[in-house]
N, C-alpha and C positions, 0 to 999 in steps of 0.2 A: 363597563367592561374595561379593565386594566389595560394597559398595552401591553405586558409580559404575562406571558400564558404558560404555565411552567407543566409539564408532562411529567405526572411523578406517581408514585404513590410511597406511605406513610413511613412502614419500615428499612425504603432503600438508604443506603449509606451514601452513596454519590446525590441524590437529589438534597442528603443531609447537610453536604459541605455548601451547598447553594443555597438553601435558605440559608445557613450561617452567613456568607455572603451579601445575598438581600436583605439580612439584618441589619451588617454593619451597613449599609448602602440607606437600610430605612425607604426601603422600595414599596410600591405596592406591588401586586400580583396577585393573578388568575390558578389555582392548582385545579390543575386537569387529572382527576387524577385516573390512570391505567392502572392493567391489570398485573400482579405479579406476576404472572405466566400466559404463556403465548394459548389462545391466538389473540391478538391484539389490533383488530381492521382499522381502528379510526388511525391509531399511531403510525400503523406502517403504508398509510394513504398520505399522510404526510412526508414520509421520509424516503417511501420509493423503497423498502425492506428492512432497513435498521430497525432491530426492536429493542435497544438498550435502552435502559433509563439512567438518568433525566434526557428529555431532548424540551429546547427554549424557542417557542413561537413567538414571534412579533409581524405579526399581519401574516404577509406569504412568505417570511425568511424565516427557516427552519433552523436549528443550530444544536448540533451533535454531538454528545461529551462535555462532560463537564468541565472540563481544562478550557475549551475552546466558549461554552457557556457564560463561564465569570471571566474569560477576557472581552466579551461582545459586552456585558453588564461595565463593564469598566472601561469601553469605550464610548458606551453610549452615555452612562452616566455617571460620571469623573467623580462626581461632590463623593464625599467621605469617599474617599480612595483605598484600595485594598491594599495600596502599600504605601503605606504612613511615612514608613522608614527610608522609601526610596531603594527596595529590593525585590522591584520588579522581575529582575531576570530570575534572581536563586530563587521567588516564592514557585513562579512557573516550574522550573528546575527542581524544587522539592516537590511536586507534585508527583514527578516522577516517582519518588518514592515511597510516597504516602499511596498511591493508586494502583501500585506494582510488591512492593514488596511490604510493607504493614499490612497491604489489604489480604494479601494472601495466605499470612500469618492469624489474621481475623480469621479469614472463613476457616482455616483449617480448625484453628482454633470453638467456633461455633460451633459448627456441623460434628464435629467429633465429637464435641459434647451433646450432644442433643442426640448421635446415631441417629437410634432403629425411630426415634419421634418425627426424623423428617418425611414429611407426607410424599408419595409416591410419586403423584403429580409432579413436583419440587422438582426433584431426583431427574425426574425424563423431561423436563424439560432443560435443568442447566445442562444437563449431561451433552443435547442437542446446541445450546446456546457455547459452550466449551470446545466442544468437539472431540471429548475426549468423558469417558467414566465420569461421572460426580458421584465420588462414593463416601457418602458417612465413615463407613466401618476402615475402611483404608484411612481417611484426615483422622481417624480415633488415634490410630496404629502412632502417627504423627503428632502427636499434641505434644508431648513431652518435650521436640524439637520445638516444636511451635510457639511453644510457651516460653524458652528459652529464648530465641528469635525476638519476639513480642518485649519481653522484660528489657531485651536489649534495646531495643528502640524508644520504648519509655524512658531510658535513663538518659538516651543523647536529649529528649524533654525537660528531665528533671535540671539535666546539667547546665543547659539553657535557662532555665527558671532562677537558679541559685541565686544570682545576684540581687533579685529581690522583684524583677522587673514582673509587671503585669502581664505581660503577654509574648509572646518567643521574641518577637524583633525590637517590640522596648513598649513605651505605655500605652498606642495603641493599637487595638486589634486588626488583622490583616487576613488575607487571603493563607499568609503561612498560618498561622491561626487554626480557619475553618478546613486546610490541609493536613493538621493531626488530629485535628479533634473528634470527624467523622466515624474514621476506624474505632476510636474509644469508645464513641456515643452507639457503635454500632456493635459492641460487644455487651455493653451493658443492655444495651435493649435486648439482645436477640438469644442473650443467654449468660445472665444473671450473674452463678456462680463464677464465672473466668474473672469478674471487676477488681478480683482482687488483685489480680495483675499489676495494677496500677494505682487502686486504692490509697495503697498503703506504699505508692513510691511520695517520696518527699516533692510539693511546689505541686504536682500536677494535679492531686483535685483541686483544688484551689483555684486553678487557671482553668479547670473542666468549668467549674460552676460560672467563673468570672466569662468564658465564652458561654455556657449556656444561659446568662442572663442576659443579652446581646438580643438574643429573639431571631425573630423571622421575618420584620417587615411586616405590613400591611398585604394581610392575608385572606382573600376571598375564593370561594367553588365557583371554576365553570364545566359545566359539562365537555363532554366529546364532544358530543353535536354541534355545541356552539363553537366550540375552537376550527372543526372543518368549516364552519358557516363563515368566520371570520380570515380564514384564508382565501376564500372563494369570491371574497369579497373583495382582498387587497390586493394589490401587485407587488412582486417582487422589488426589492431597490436595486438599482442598478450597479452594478461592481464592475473593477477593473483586474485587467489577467497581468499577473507579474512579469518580467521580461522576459525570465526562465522557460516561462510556459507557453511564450509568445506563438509554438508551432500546435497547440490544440487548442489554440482559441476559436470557439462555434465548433468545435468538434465531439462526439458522443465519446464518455469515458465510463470507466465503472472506478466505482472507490469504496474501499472495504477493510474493515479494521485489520492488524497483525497480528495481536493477540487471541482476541476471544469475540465470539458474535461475530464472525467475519462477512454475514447475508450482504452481499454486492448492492450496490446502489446505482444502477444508470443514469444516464444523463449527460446533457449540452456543458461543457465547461463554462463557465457563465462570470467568475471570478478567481481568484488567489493574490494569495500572497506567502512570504516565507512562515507565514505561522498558519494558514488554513487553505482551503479551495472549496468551490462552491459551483454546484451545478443543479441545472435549470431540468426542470423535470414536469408532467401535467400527468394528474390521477381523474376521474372520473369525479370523485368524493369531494378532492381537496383542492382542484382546478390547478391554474401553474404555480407551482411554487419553486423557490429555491433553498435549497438543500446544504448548508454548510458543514464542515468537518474538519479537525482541527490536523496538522499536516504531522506532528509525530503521534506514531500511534495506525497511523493508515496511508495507505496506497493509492495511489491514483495509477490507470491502467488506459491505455488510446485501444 
């Protein structure tokens, strides 16, 4: 059994920047894989409600979002470093971008193309997960912006690329990296015709291919079951509460994304710091665990 247990399944985009990740890392790993739509028991036995994917198991410490995901992978396991370059802070920082505004340009871009194809199910559940409409026929209305948006963003790529360098920050691969690359790989998967978007921009497939040869790491199937069976088994690791937060320490909070998926999360504040917070929680299913989440992006609440 791996010690990283990865919560994913096949066609998500954000579980896609993380095996990119675990690639360059040459990790092994456990895919667990859930379901693309809710209901999802085993997942959210662990998380205390979140049902977003990826979320990253190691014994009983759970870990939230994929920004907060490949910073845990990069502190527990330093060797090939995600920033070659020593651009730790901007890679974080372009995440932003890549997670918020490309991604969004993606789906419109998808879904518009596909319309009346996407299955019903789909629909009512992002619609639920959003909190707002998931409509096809509306992101249709918007493609034309969208695609304009999208083109724009491949070129600050390509203009990156020019100088001849291998990979955006120089020869090699990084977390900036598997942070544009996702969105790409998640258009070409999910709806074919849009690749030409980028196809045919100058330096970028080139630097597609040269990240998608990179791989996945060492990559094995563990069930649901056995991923609850392996929390139940572990204890939490013990964390420390940052100064800031020094007044809810041992005290019950909720913590809930800003954007989208907002389902609250209970629980004992158990740790933080200026990049996450972590709180102590006990399921039936998944015994105690602790629950990490990365701190922009979501709320903590006493």
């Amino acid at each position: 059994m791996p010690d990283i247990l990865f919560h994913q399944y096949a066609s998500s985009p954000f579980s896609e920047k993380v095996r990119v990740c675990l690639g360059i890392k040459n990790l092994a790993w456990g895919a667990v894989d859930q379901p693309v739509i809710m209901p999802k028991p085993e997942l959210v036995a662990l998380t205390g409600g979140y049902r977003r994917i990826p979320v990253m198991q190691i014994g009983a410490d759970i870990y939230c979002d994929s920004t907060l995901i490949v910073r845990e992978l990069e502190r527990r396991y330093p060797a090939h470093t995600l920033f070659p370059h020593g651009d730790c802070g901007l890679a974080y920082a372009n995440a932003l971008w890549s997670d918020r505004a490309v991604f969004q340009a993606a789906v419109a871009i998808i879904f518009g193309g596909l319309g009346d194809k996407v299955p019903p199910a789909f629909i009512k559940d992002r619609t639920a997960l959003s909190g707002r409409a998931f409509d096809p026929a509306a992101m249709q209305a918007a493609v034309p912006h969208m695609e304009a948006q999208m083109r724009a963003h491949i070129a600050l790529l390509s203009d990156q690329l020019a100088d001849g360098r291998g990979f955006l920050s120089g020869d090699r691969p990084g977390l900036i990296d598997a942070n544009a690359y996702y969105n790409l790989w998640f258009i070409r998967s999910a709806f074919r015709p849009a690749a030409s978007l980028f196809e045919s921009m100058p330096h970028v497939p080139e630097w597609m291919e040269r990240v998608r040869a990179i791989g996945h790491g060492e990559r094995s199937e563990v069930s649901r079951e056995a991923a609850l069976a392996v929390a139940r088994a572990a204890a939490p690791v013990a964390g420390t509460i940052a100064a800031q937060d020094a007044a809810l320490a041992g005290k019950r909070v909720t913590v809930a994304a800003d954007d989208y998926g907002r389902d609250p999360v209970h629980g004992v504040l158990a740790g933080s710091s200026d990049h996450h917070v972590a709180i102590r929680r006990e399921d039936p299913l998944a015994g105690q665990v602790v629950v990490h989440f990365p701190r922009i992006g979501f709320s903590v609440q006493s």
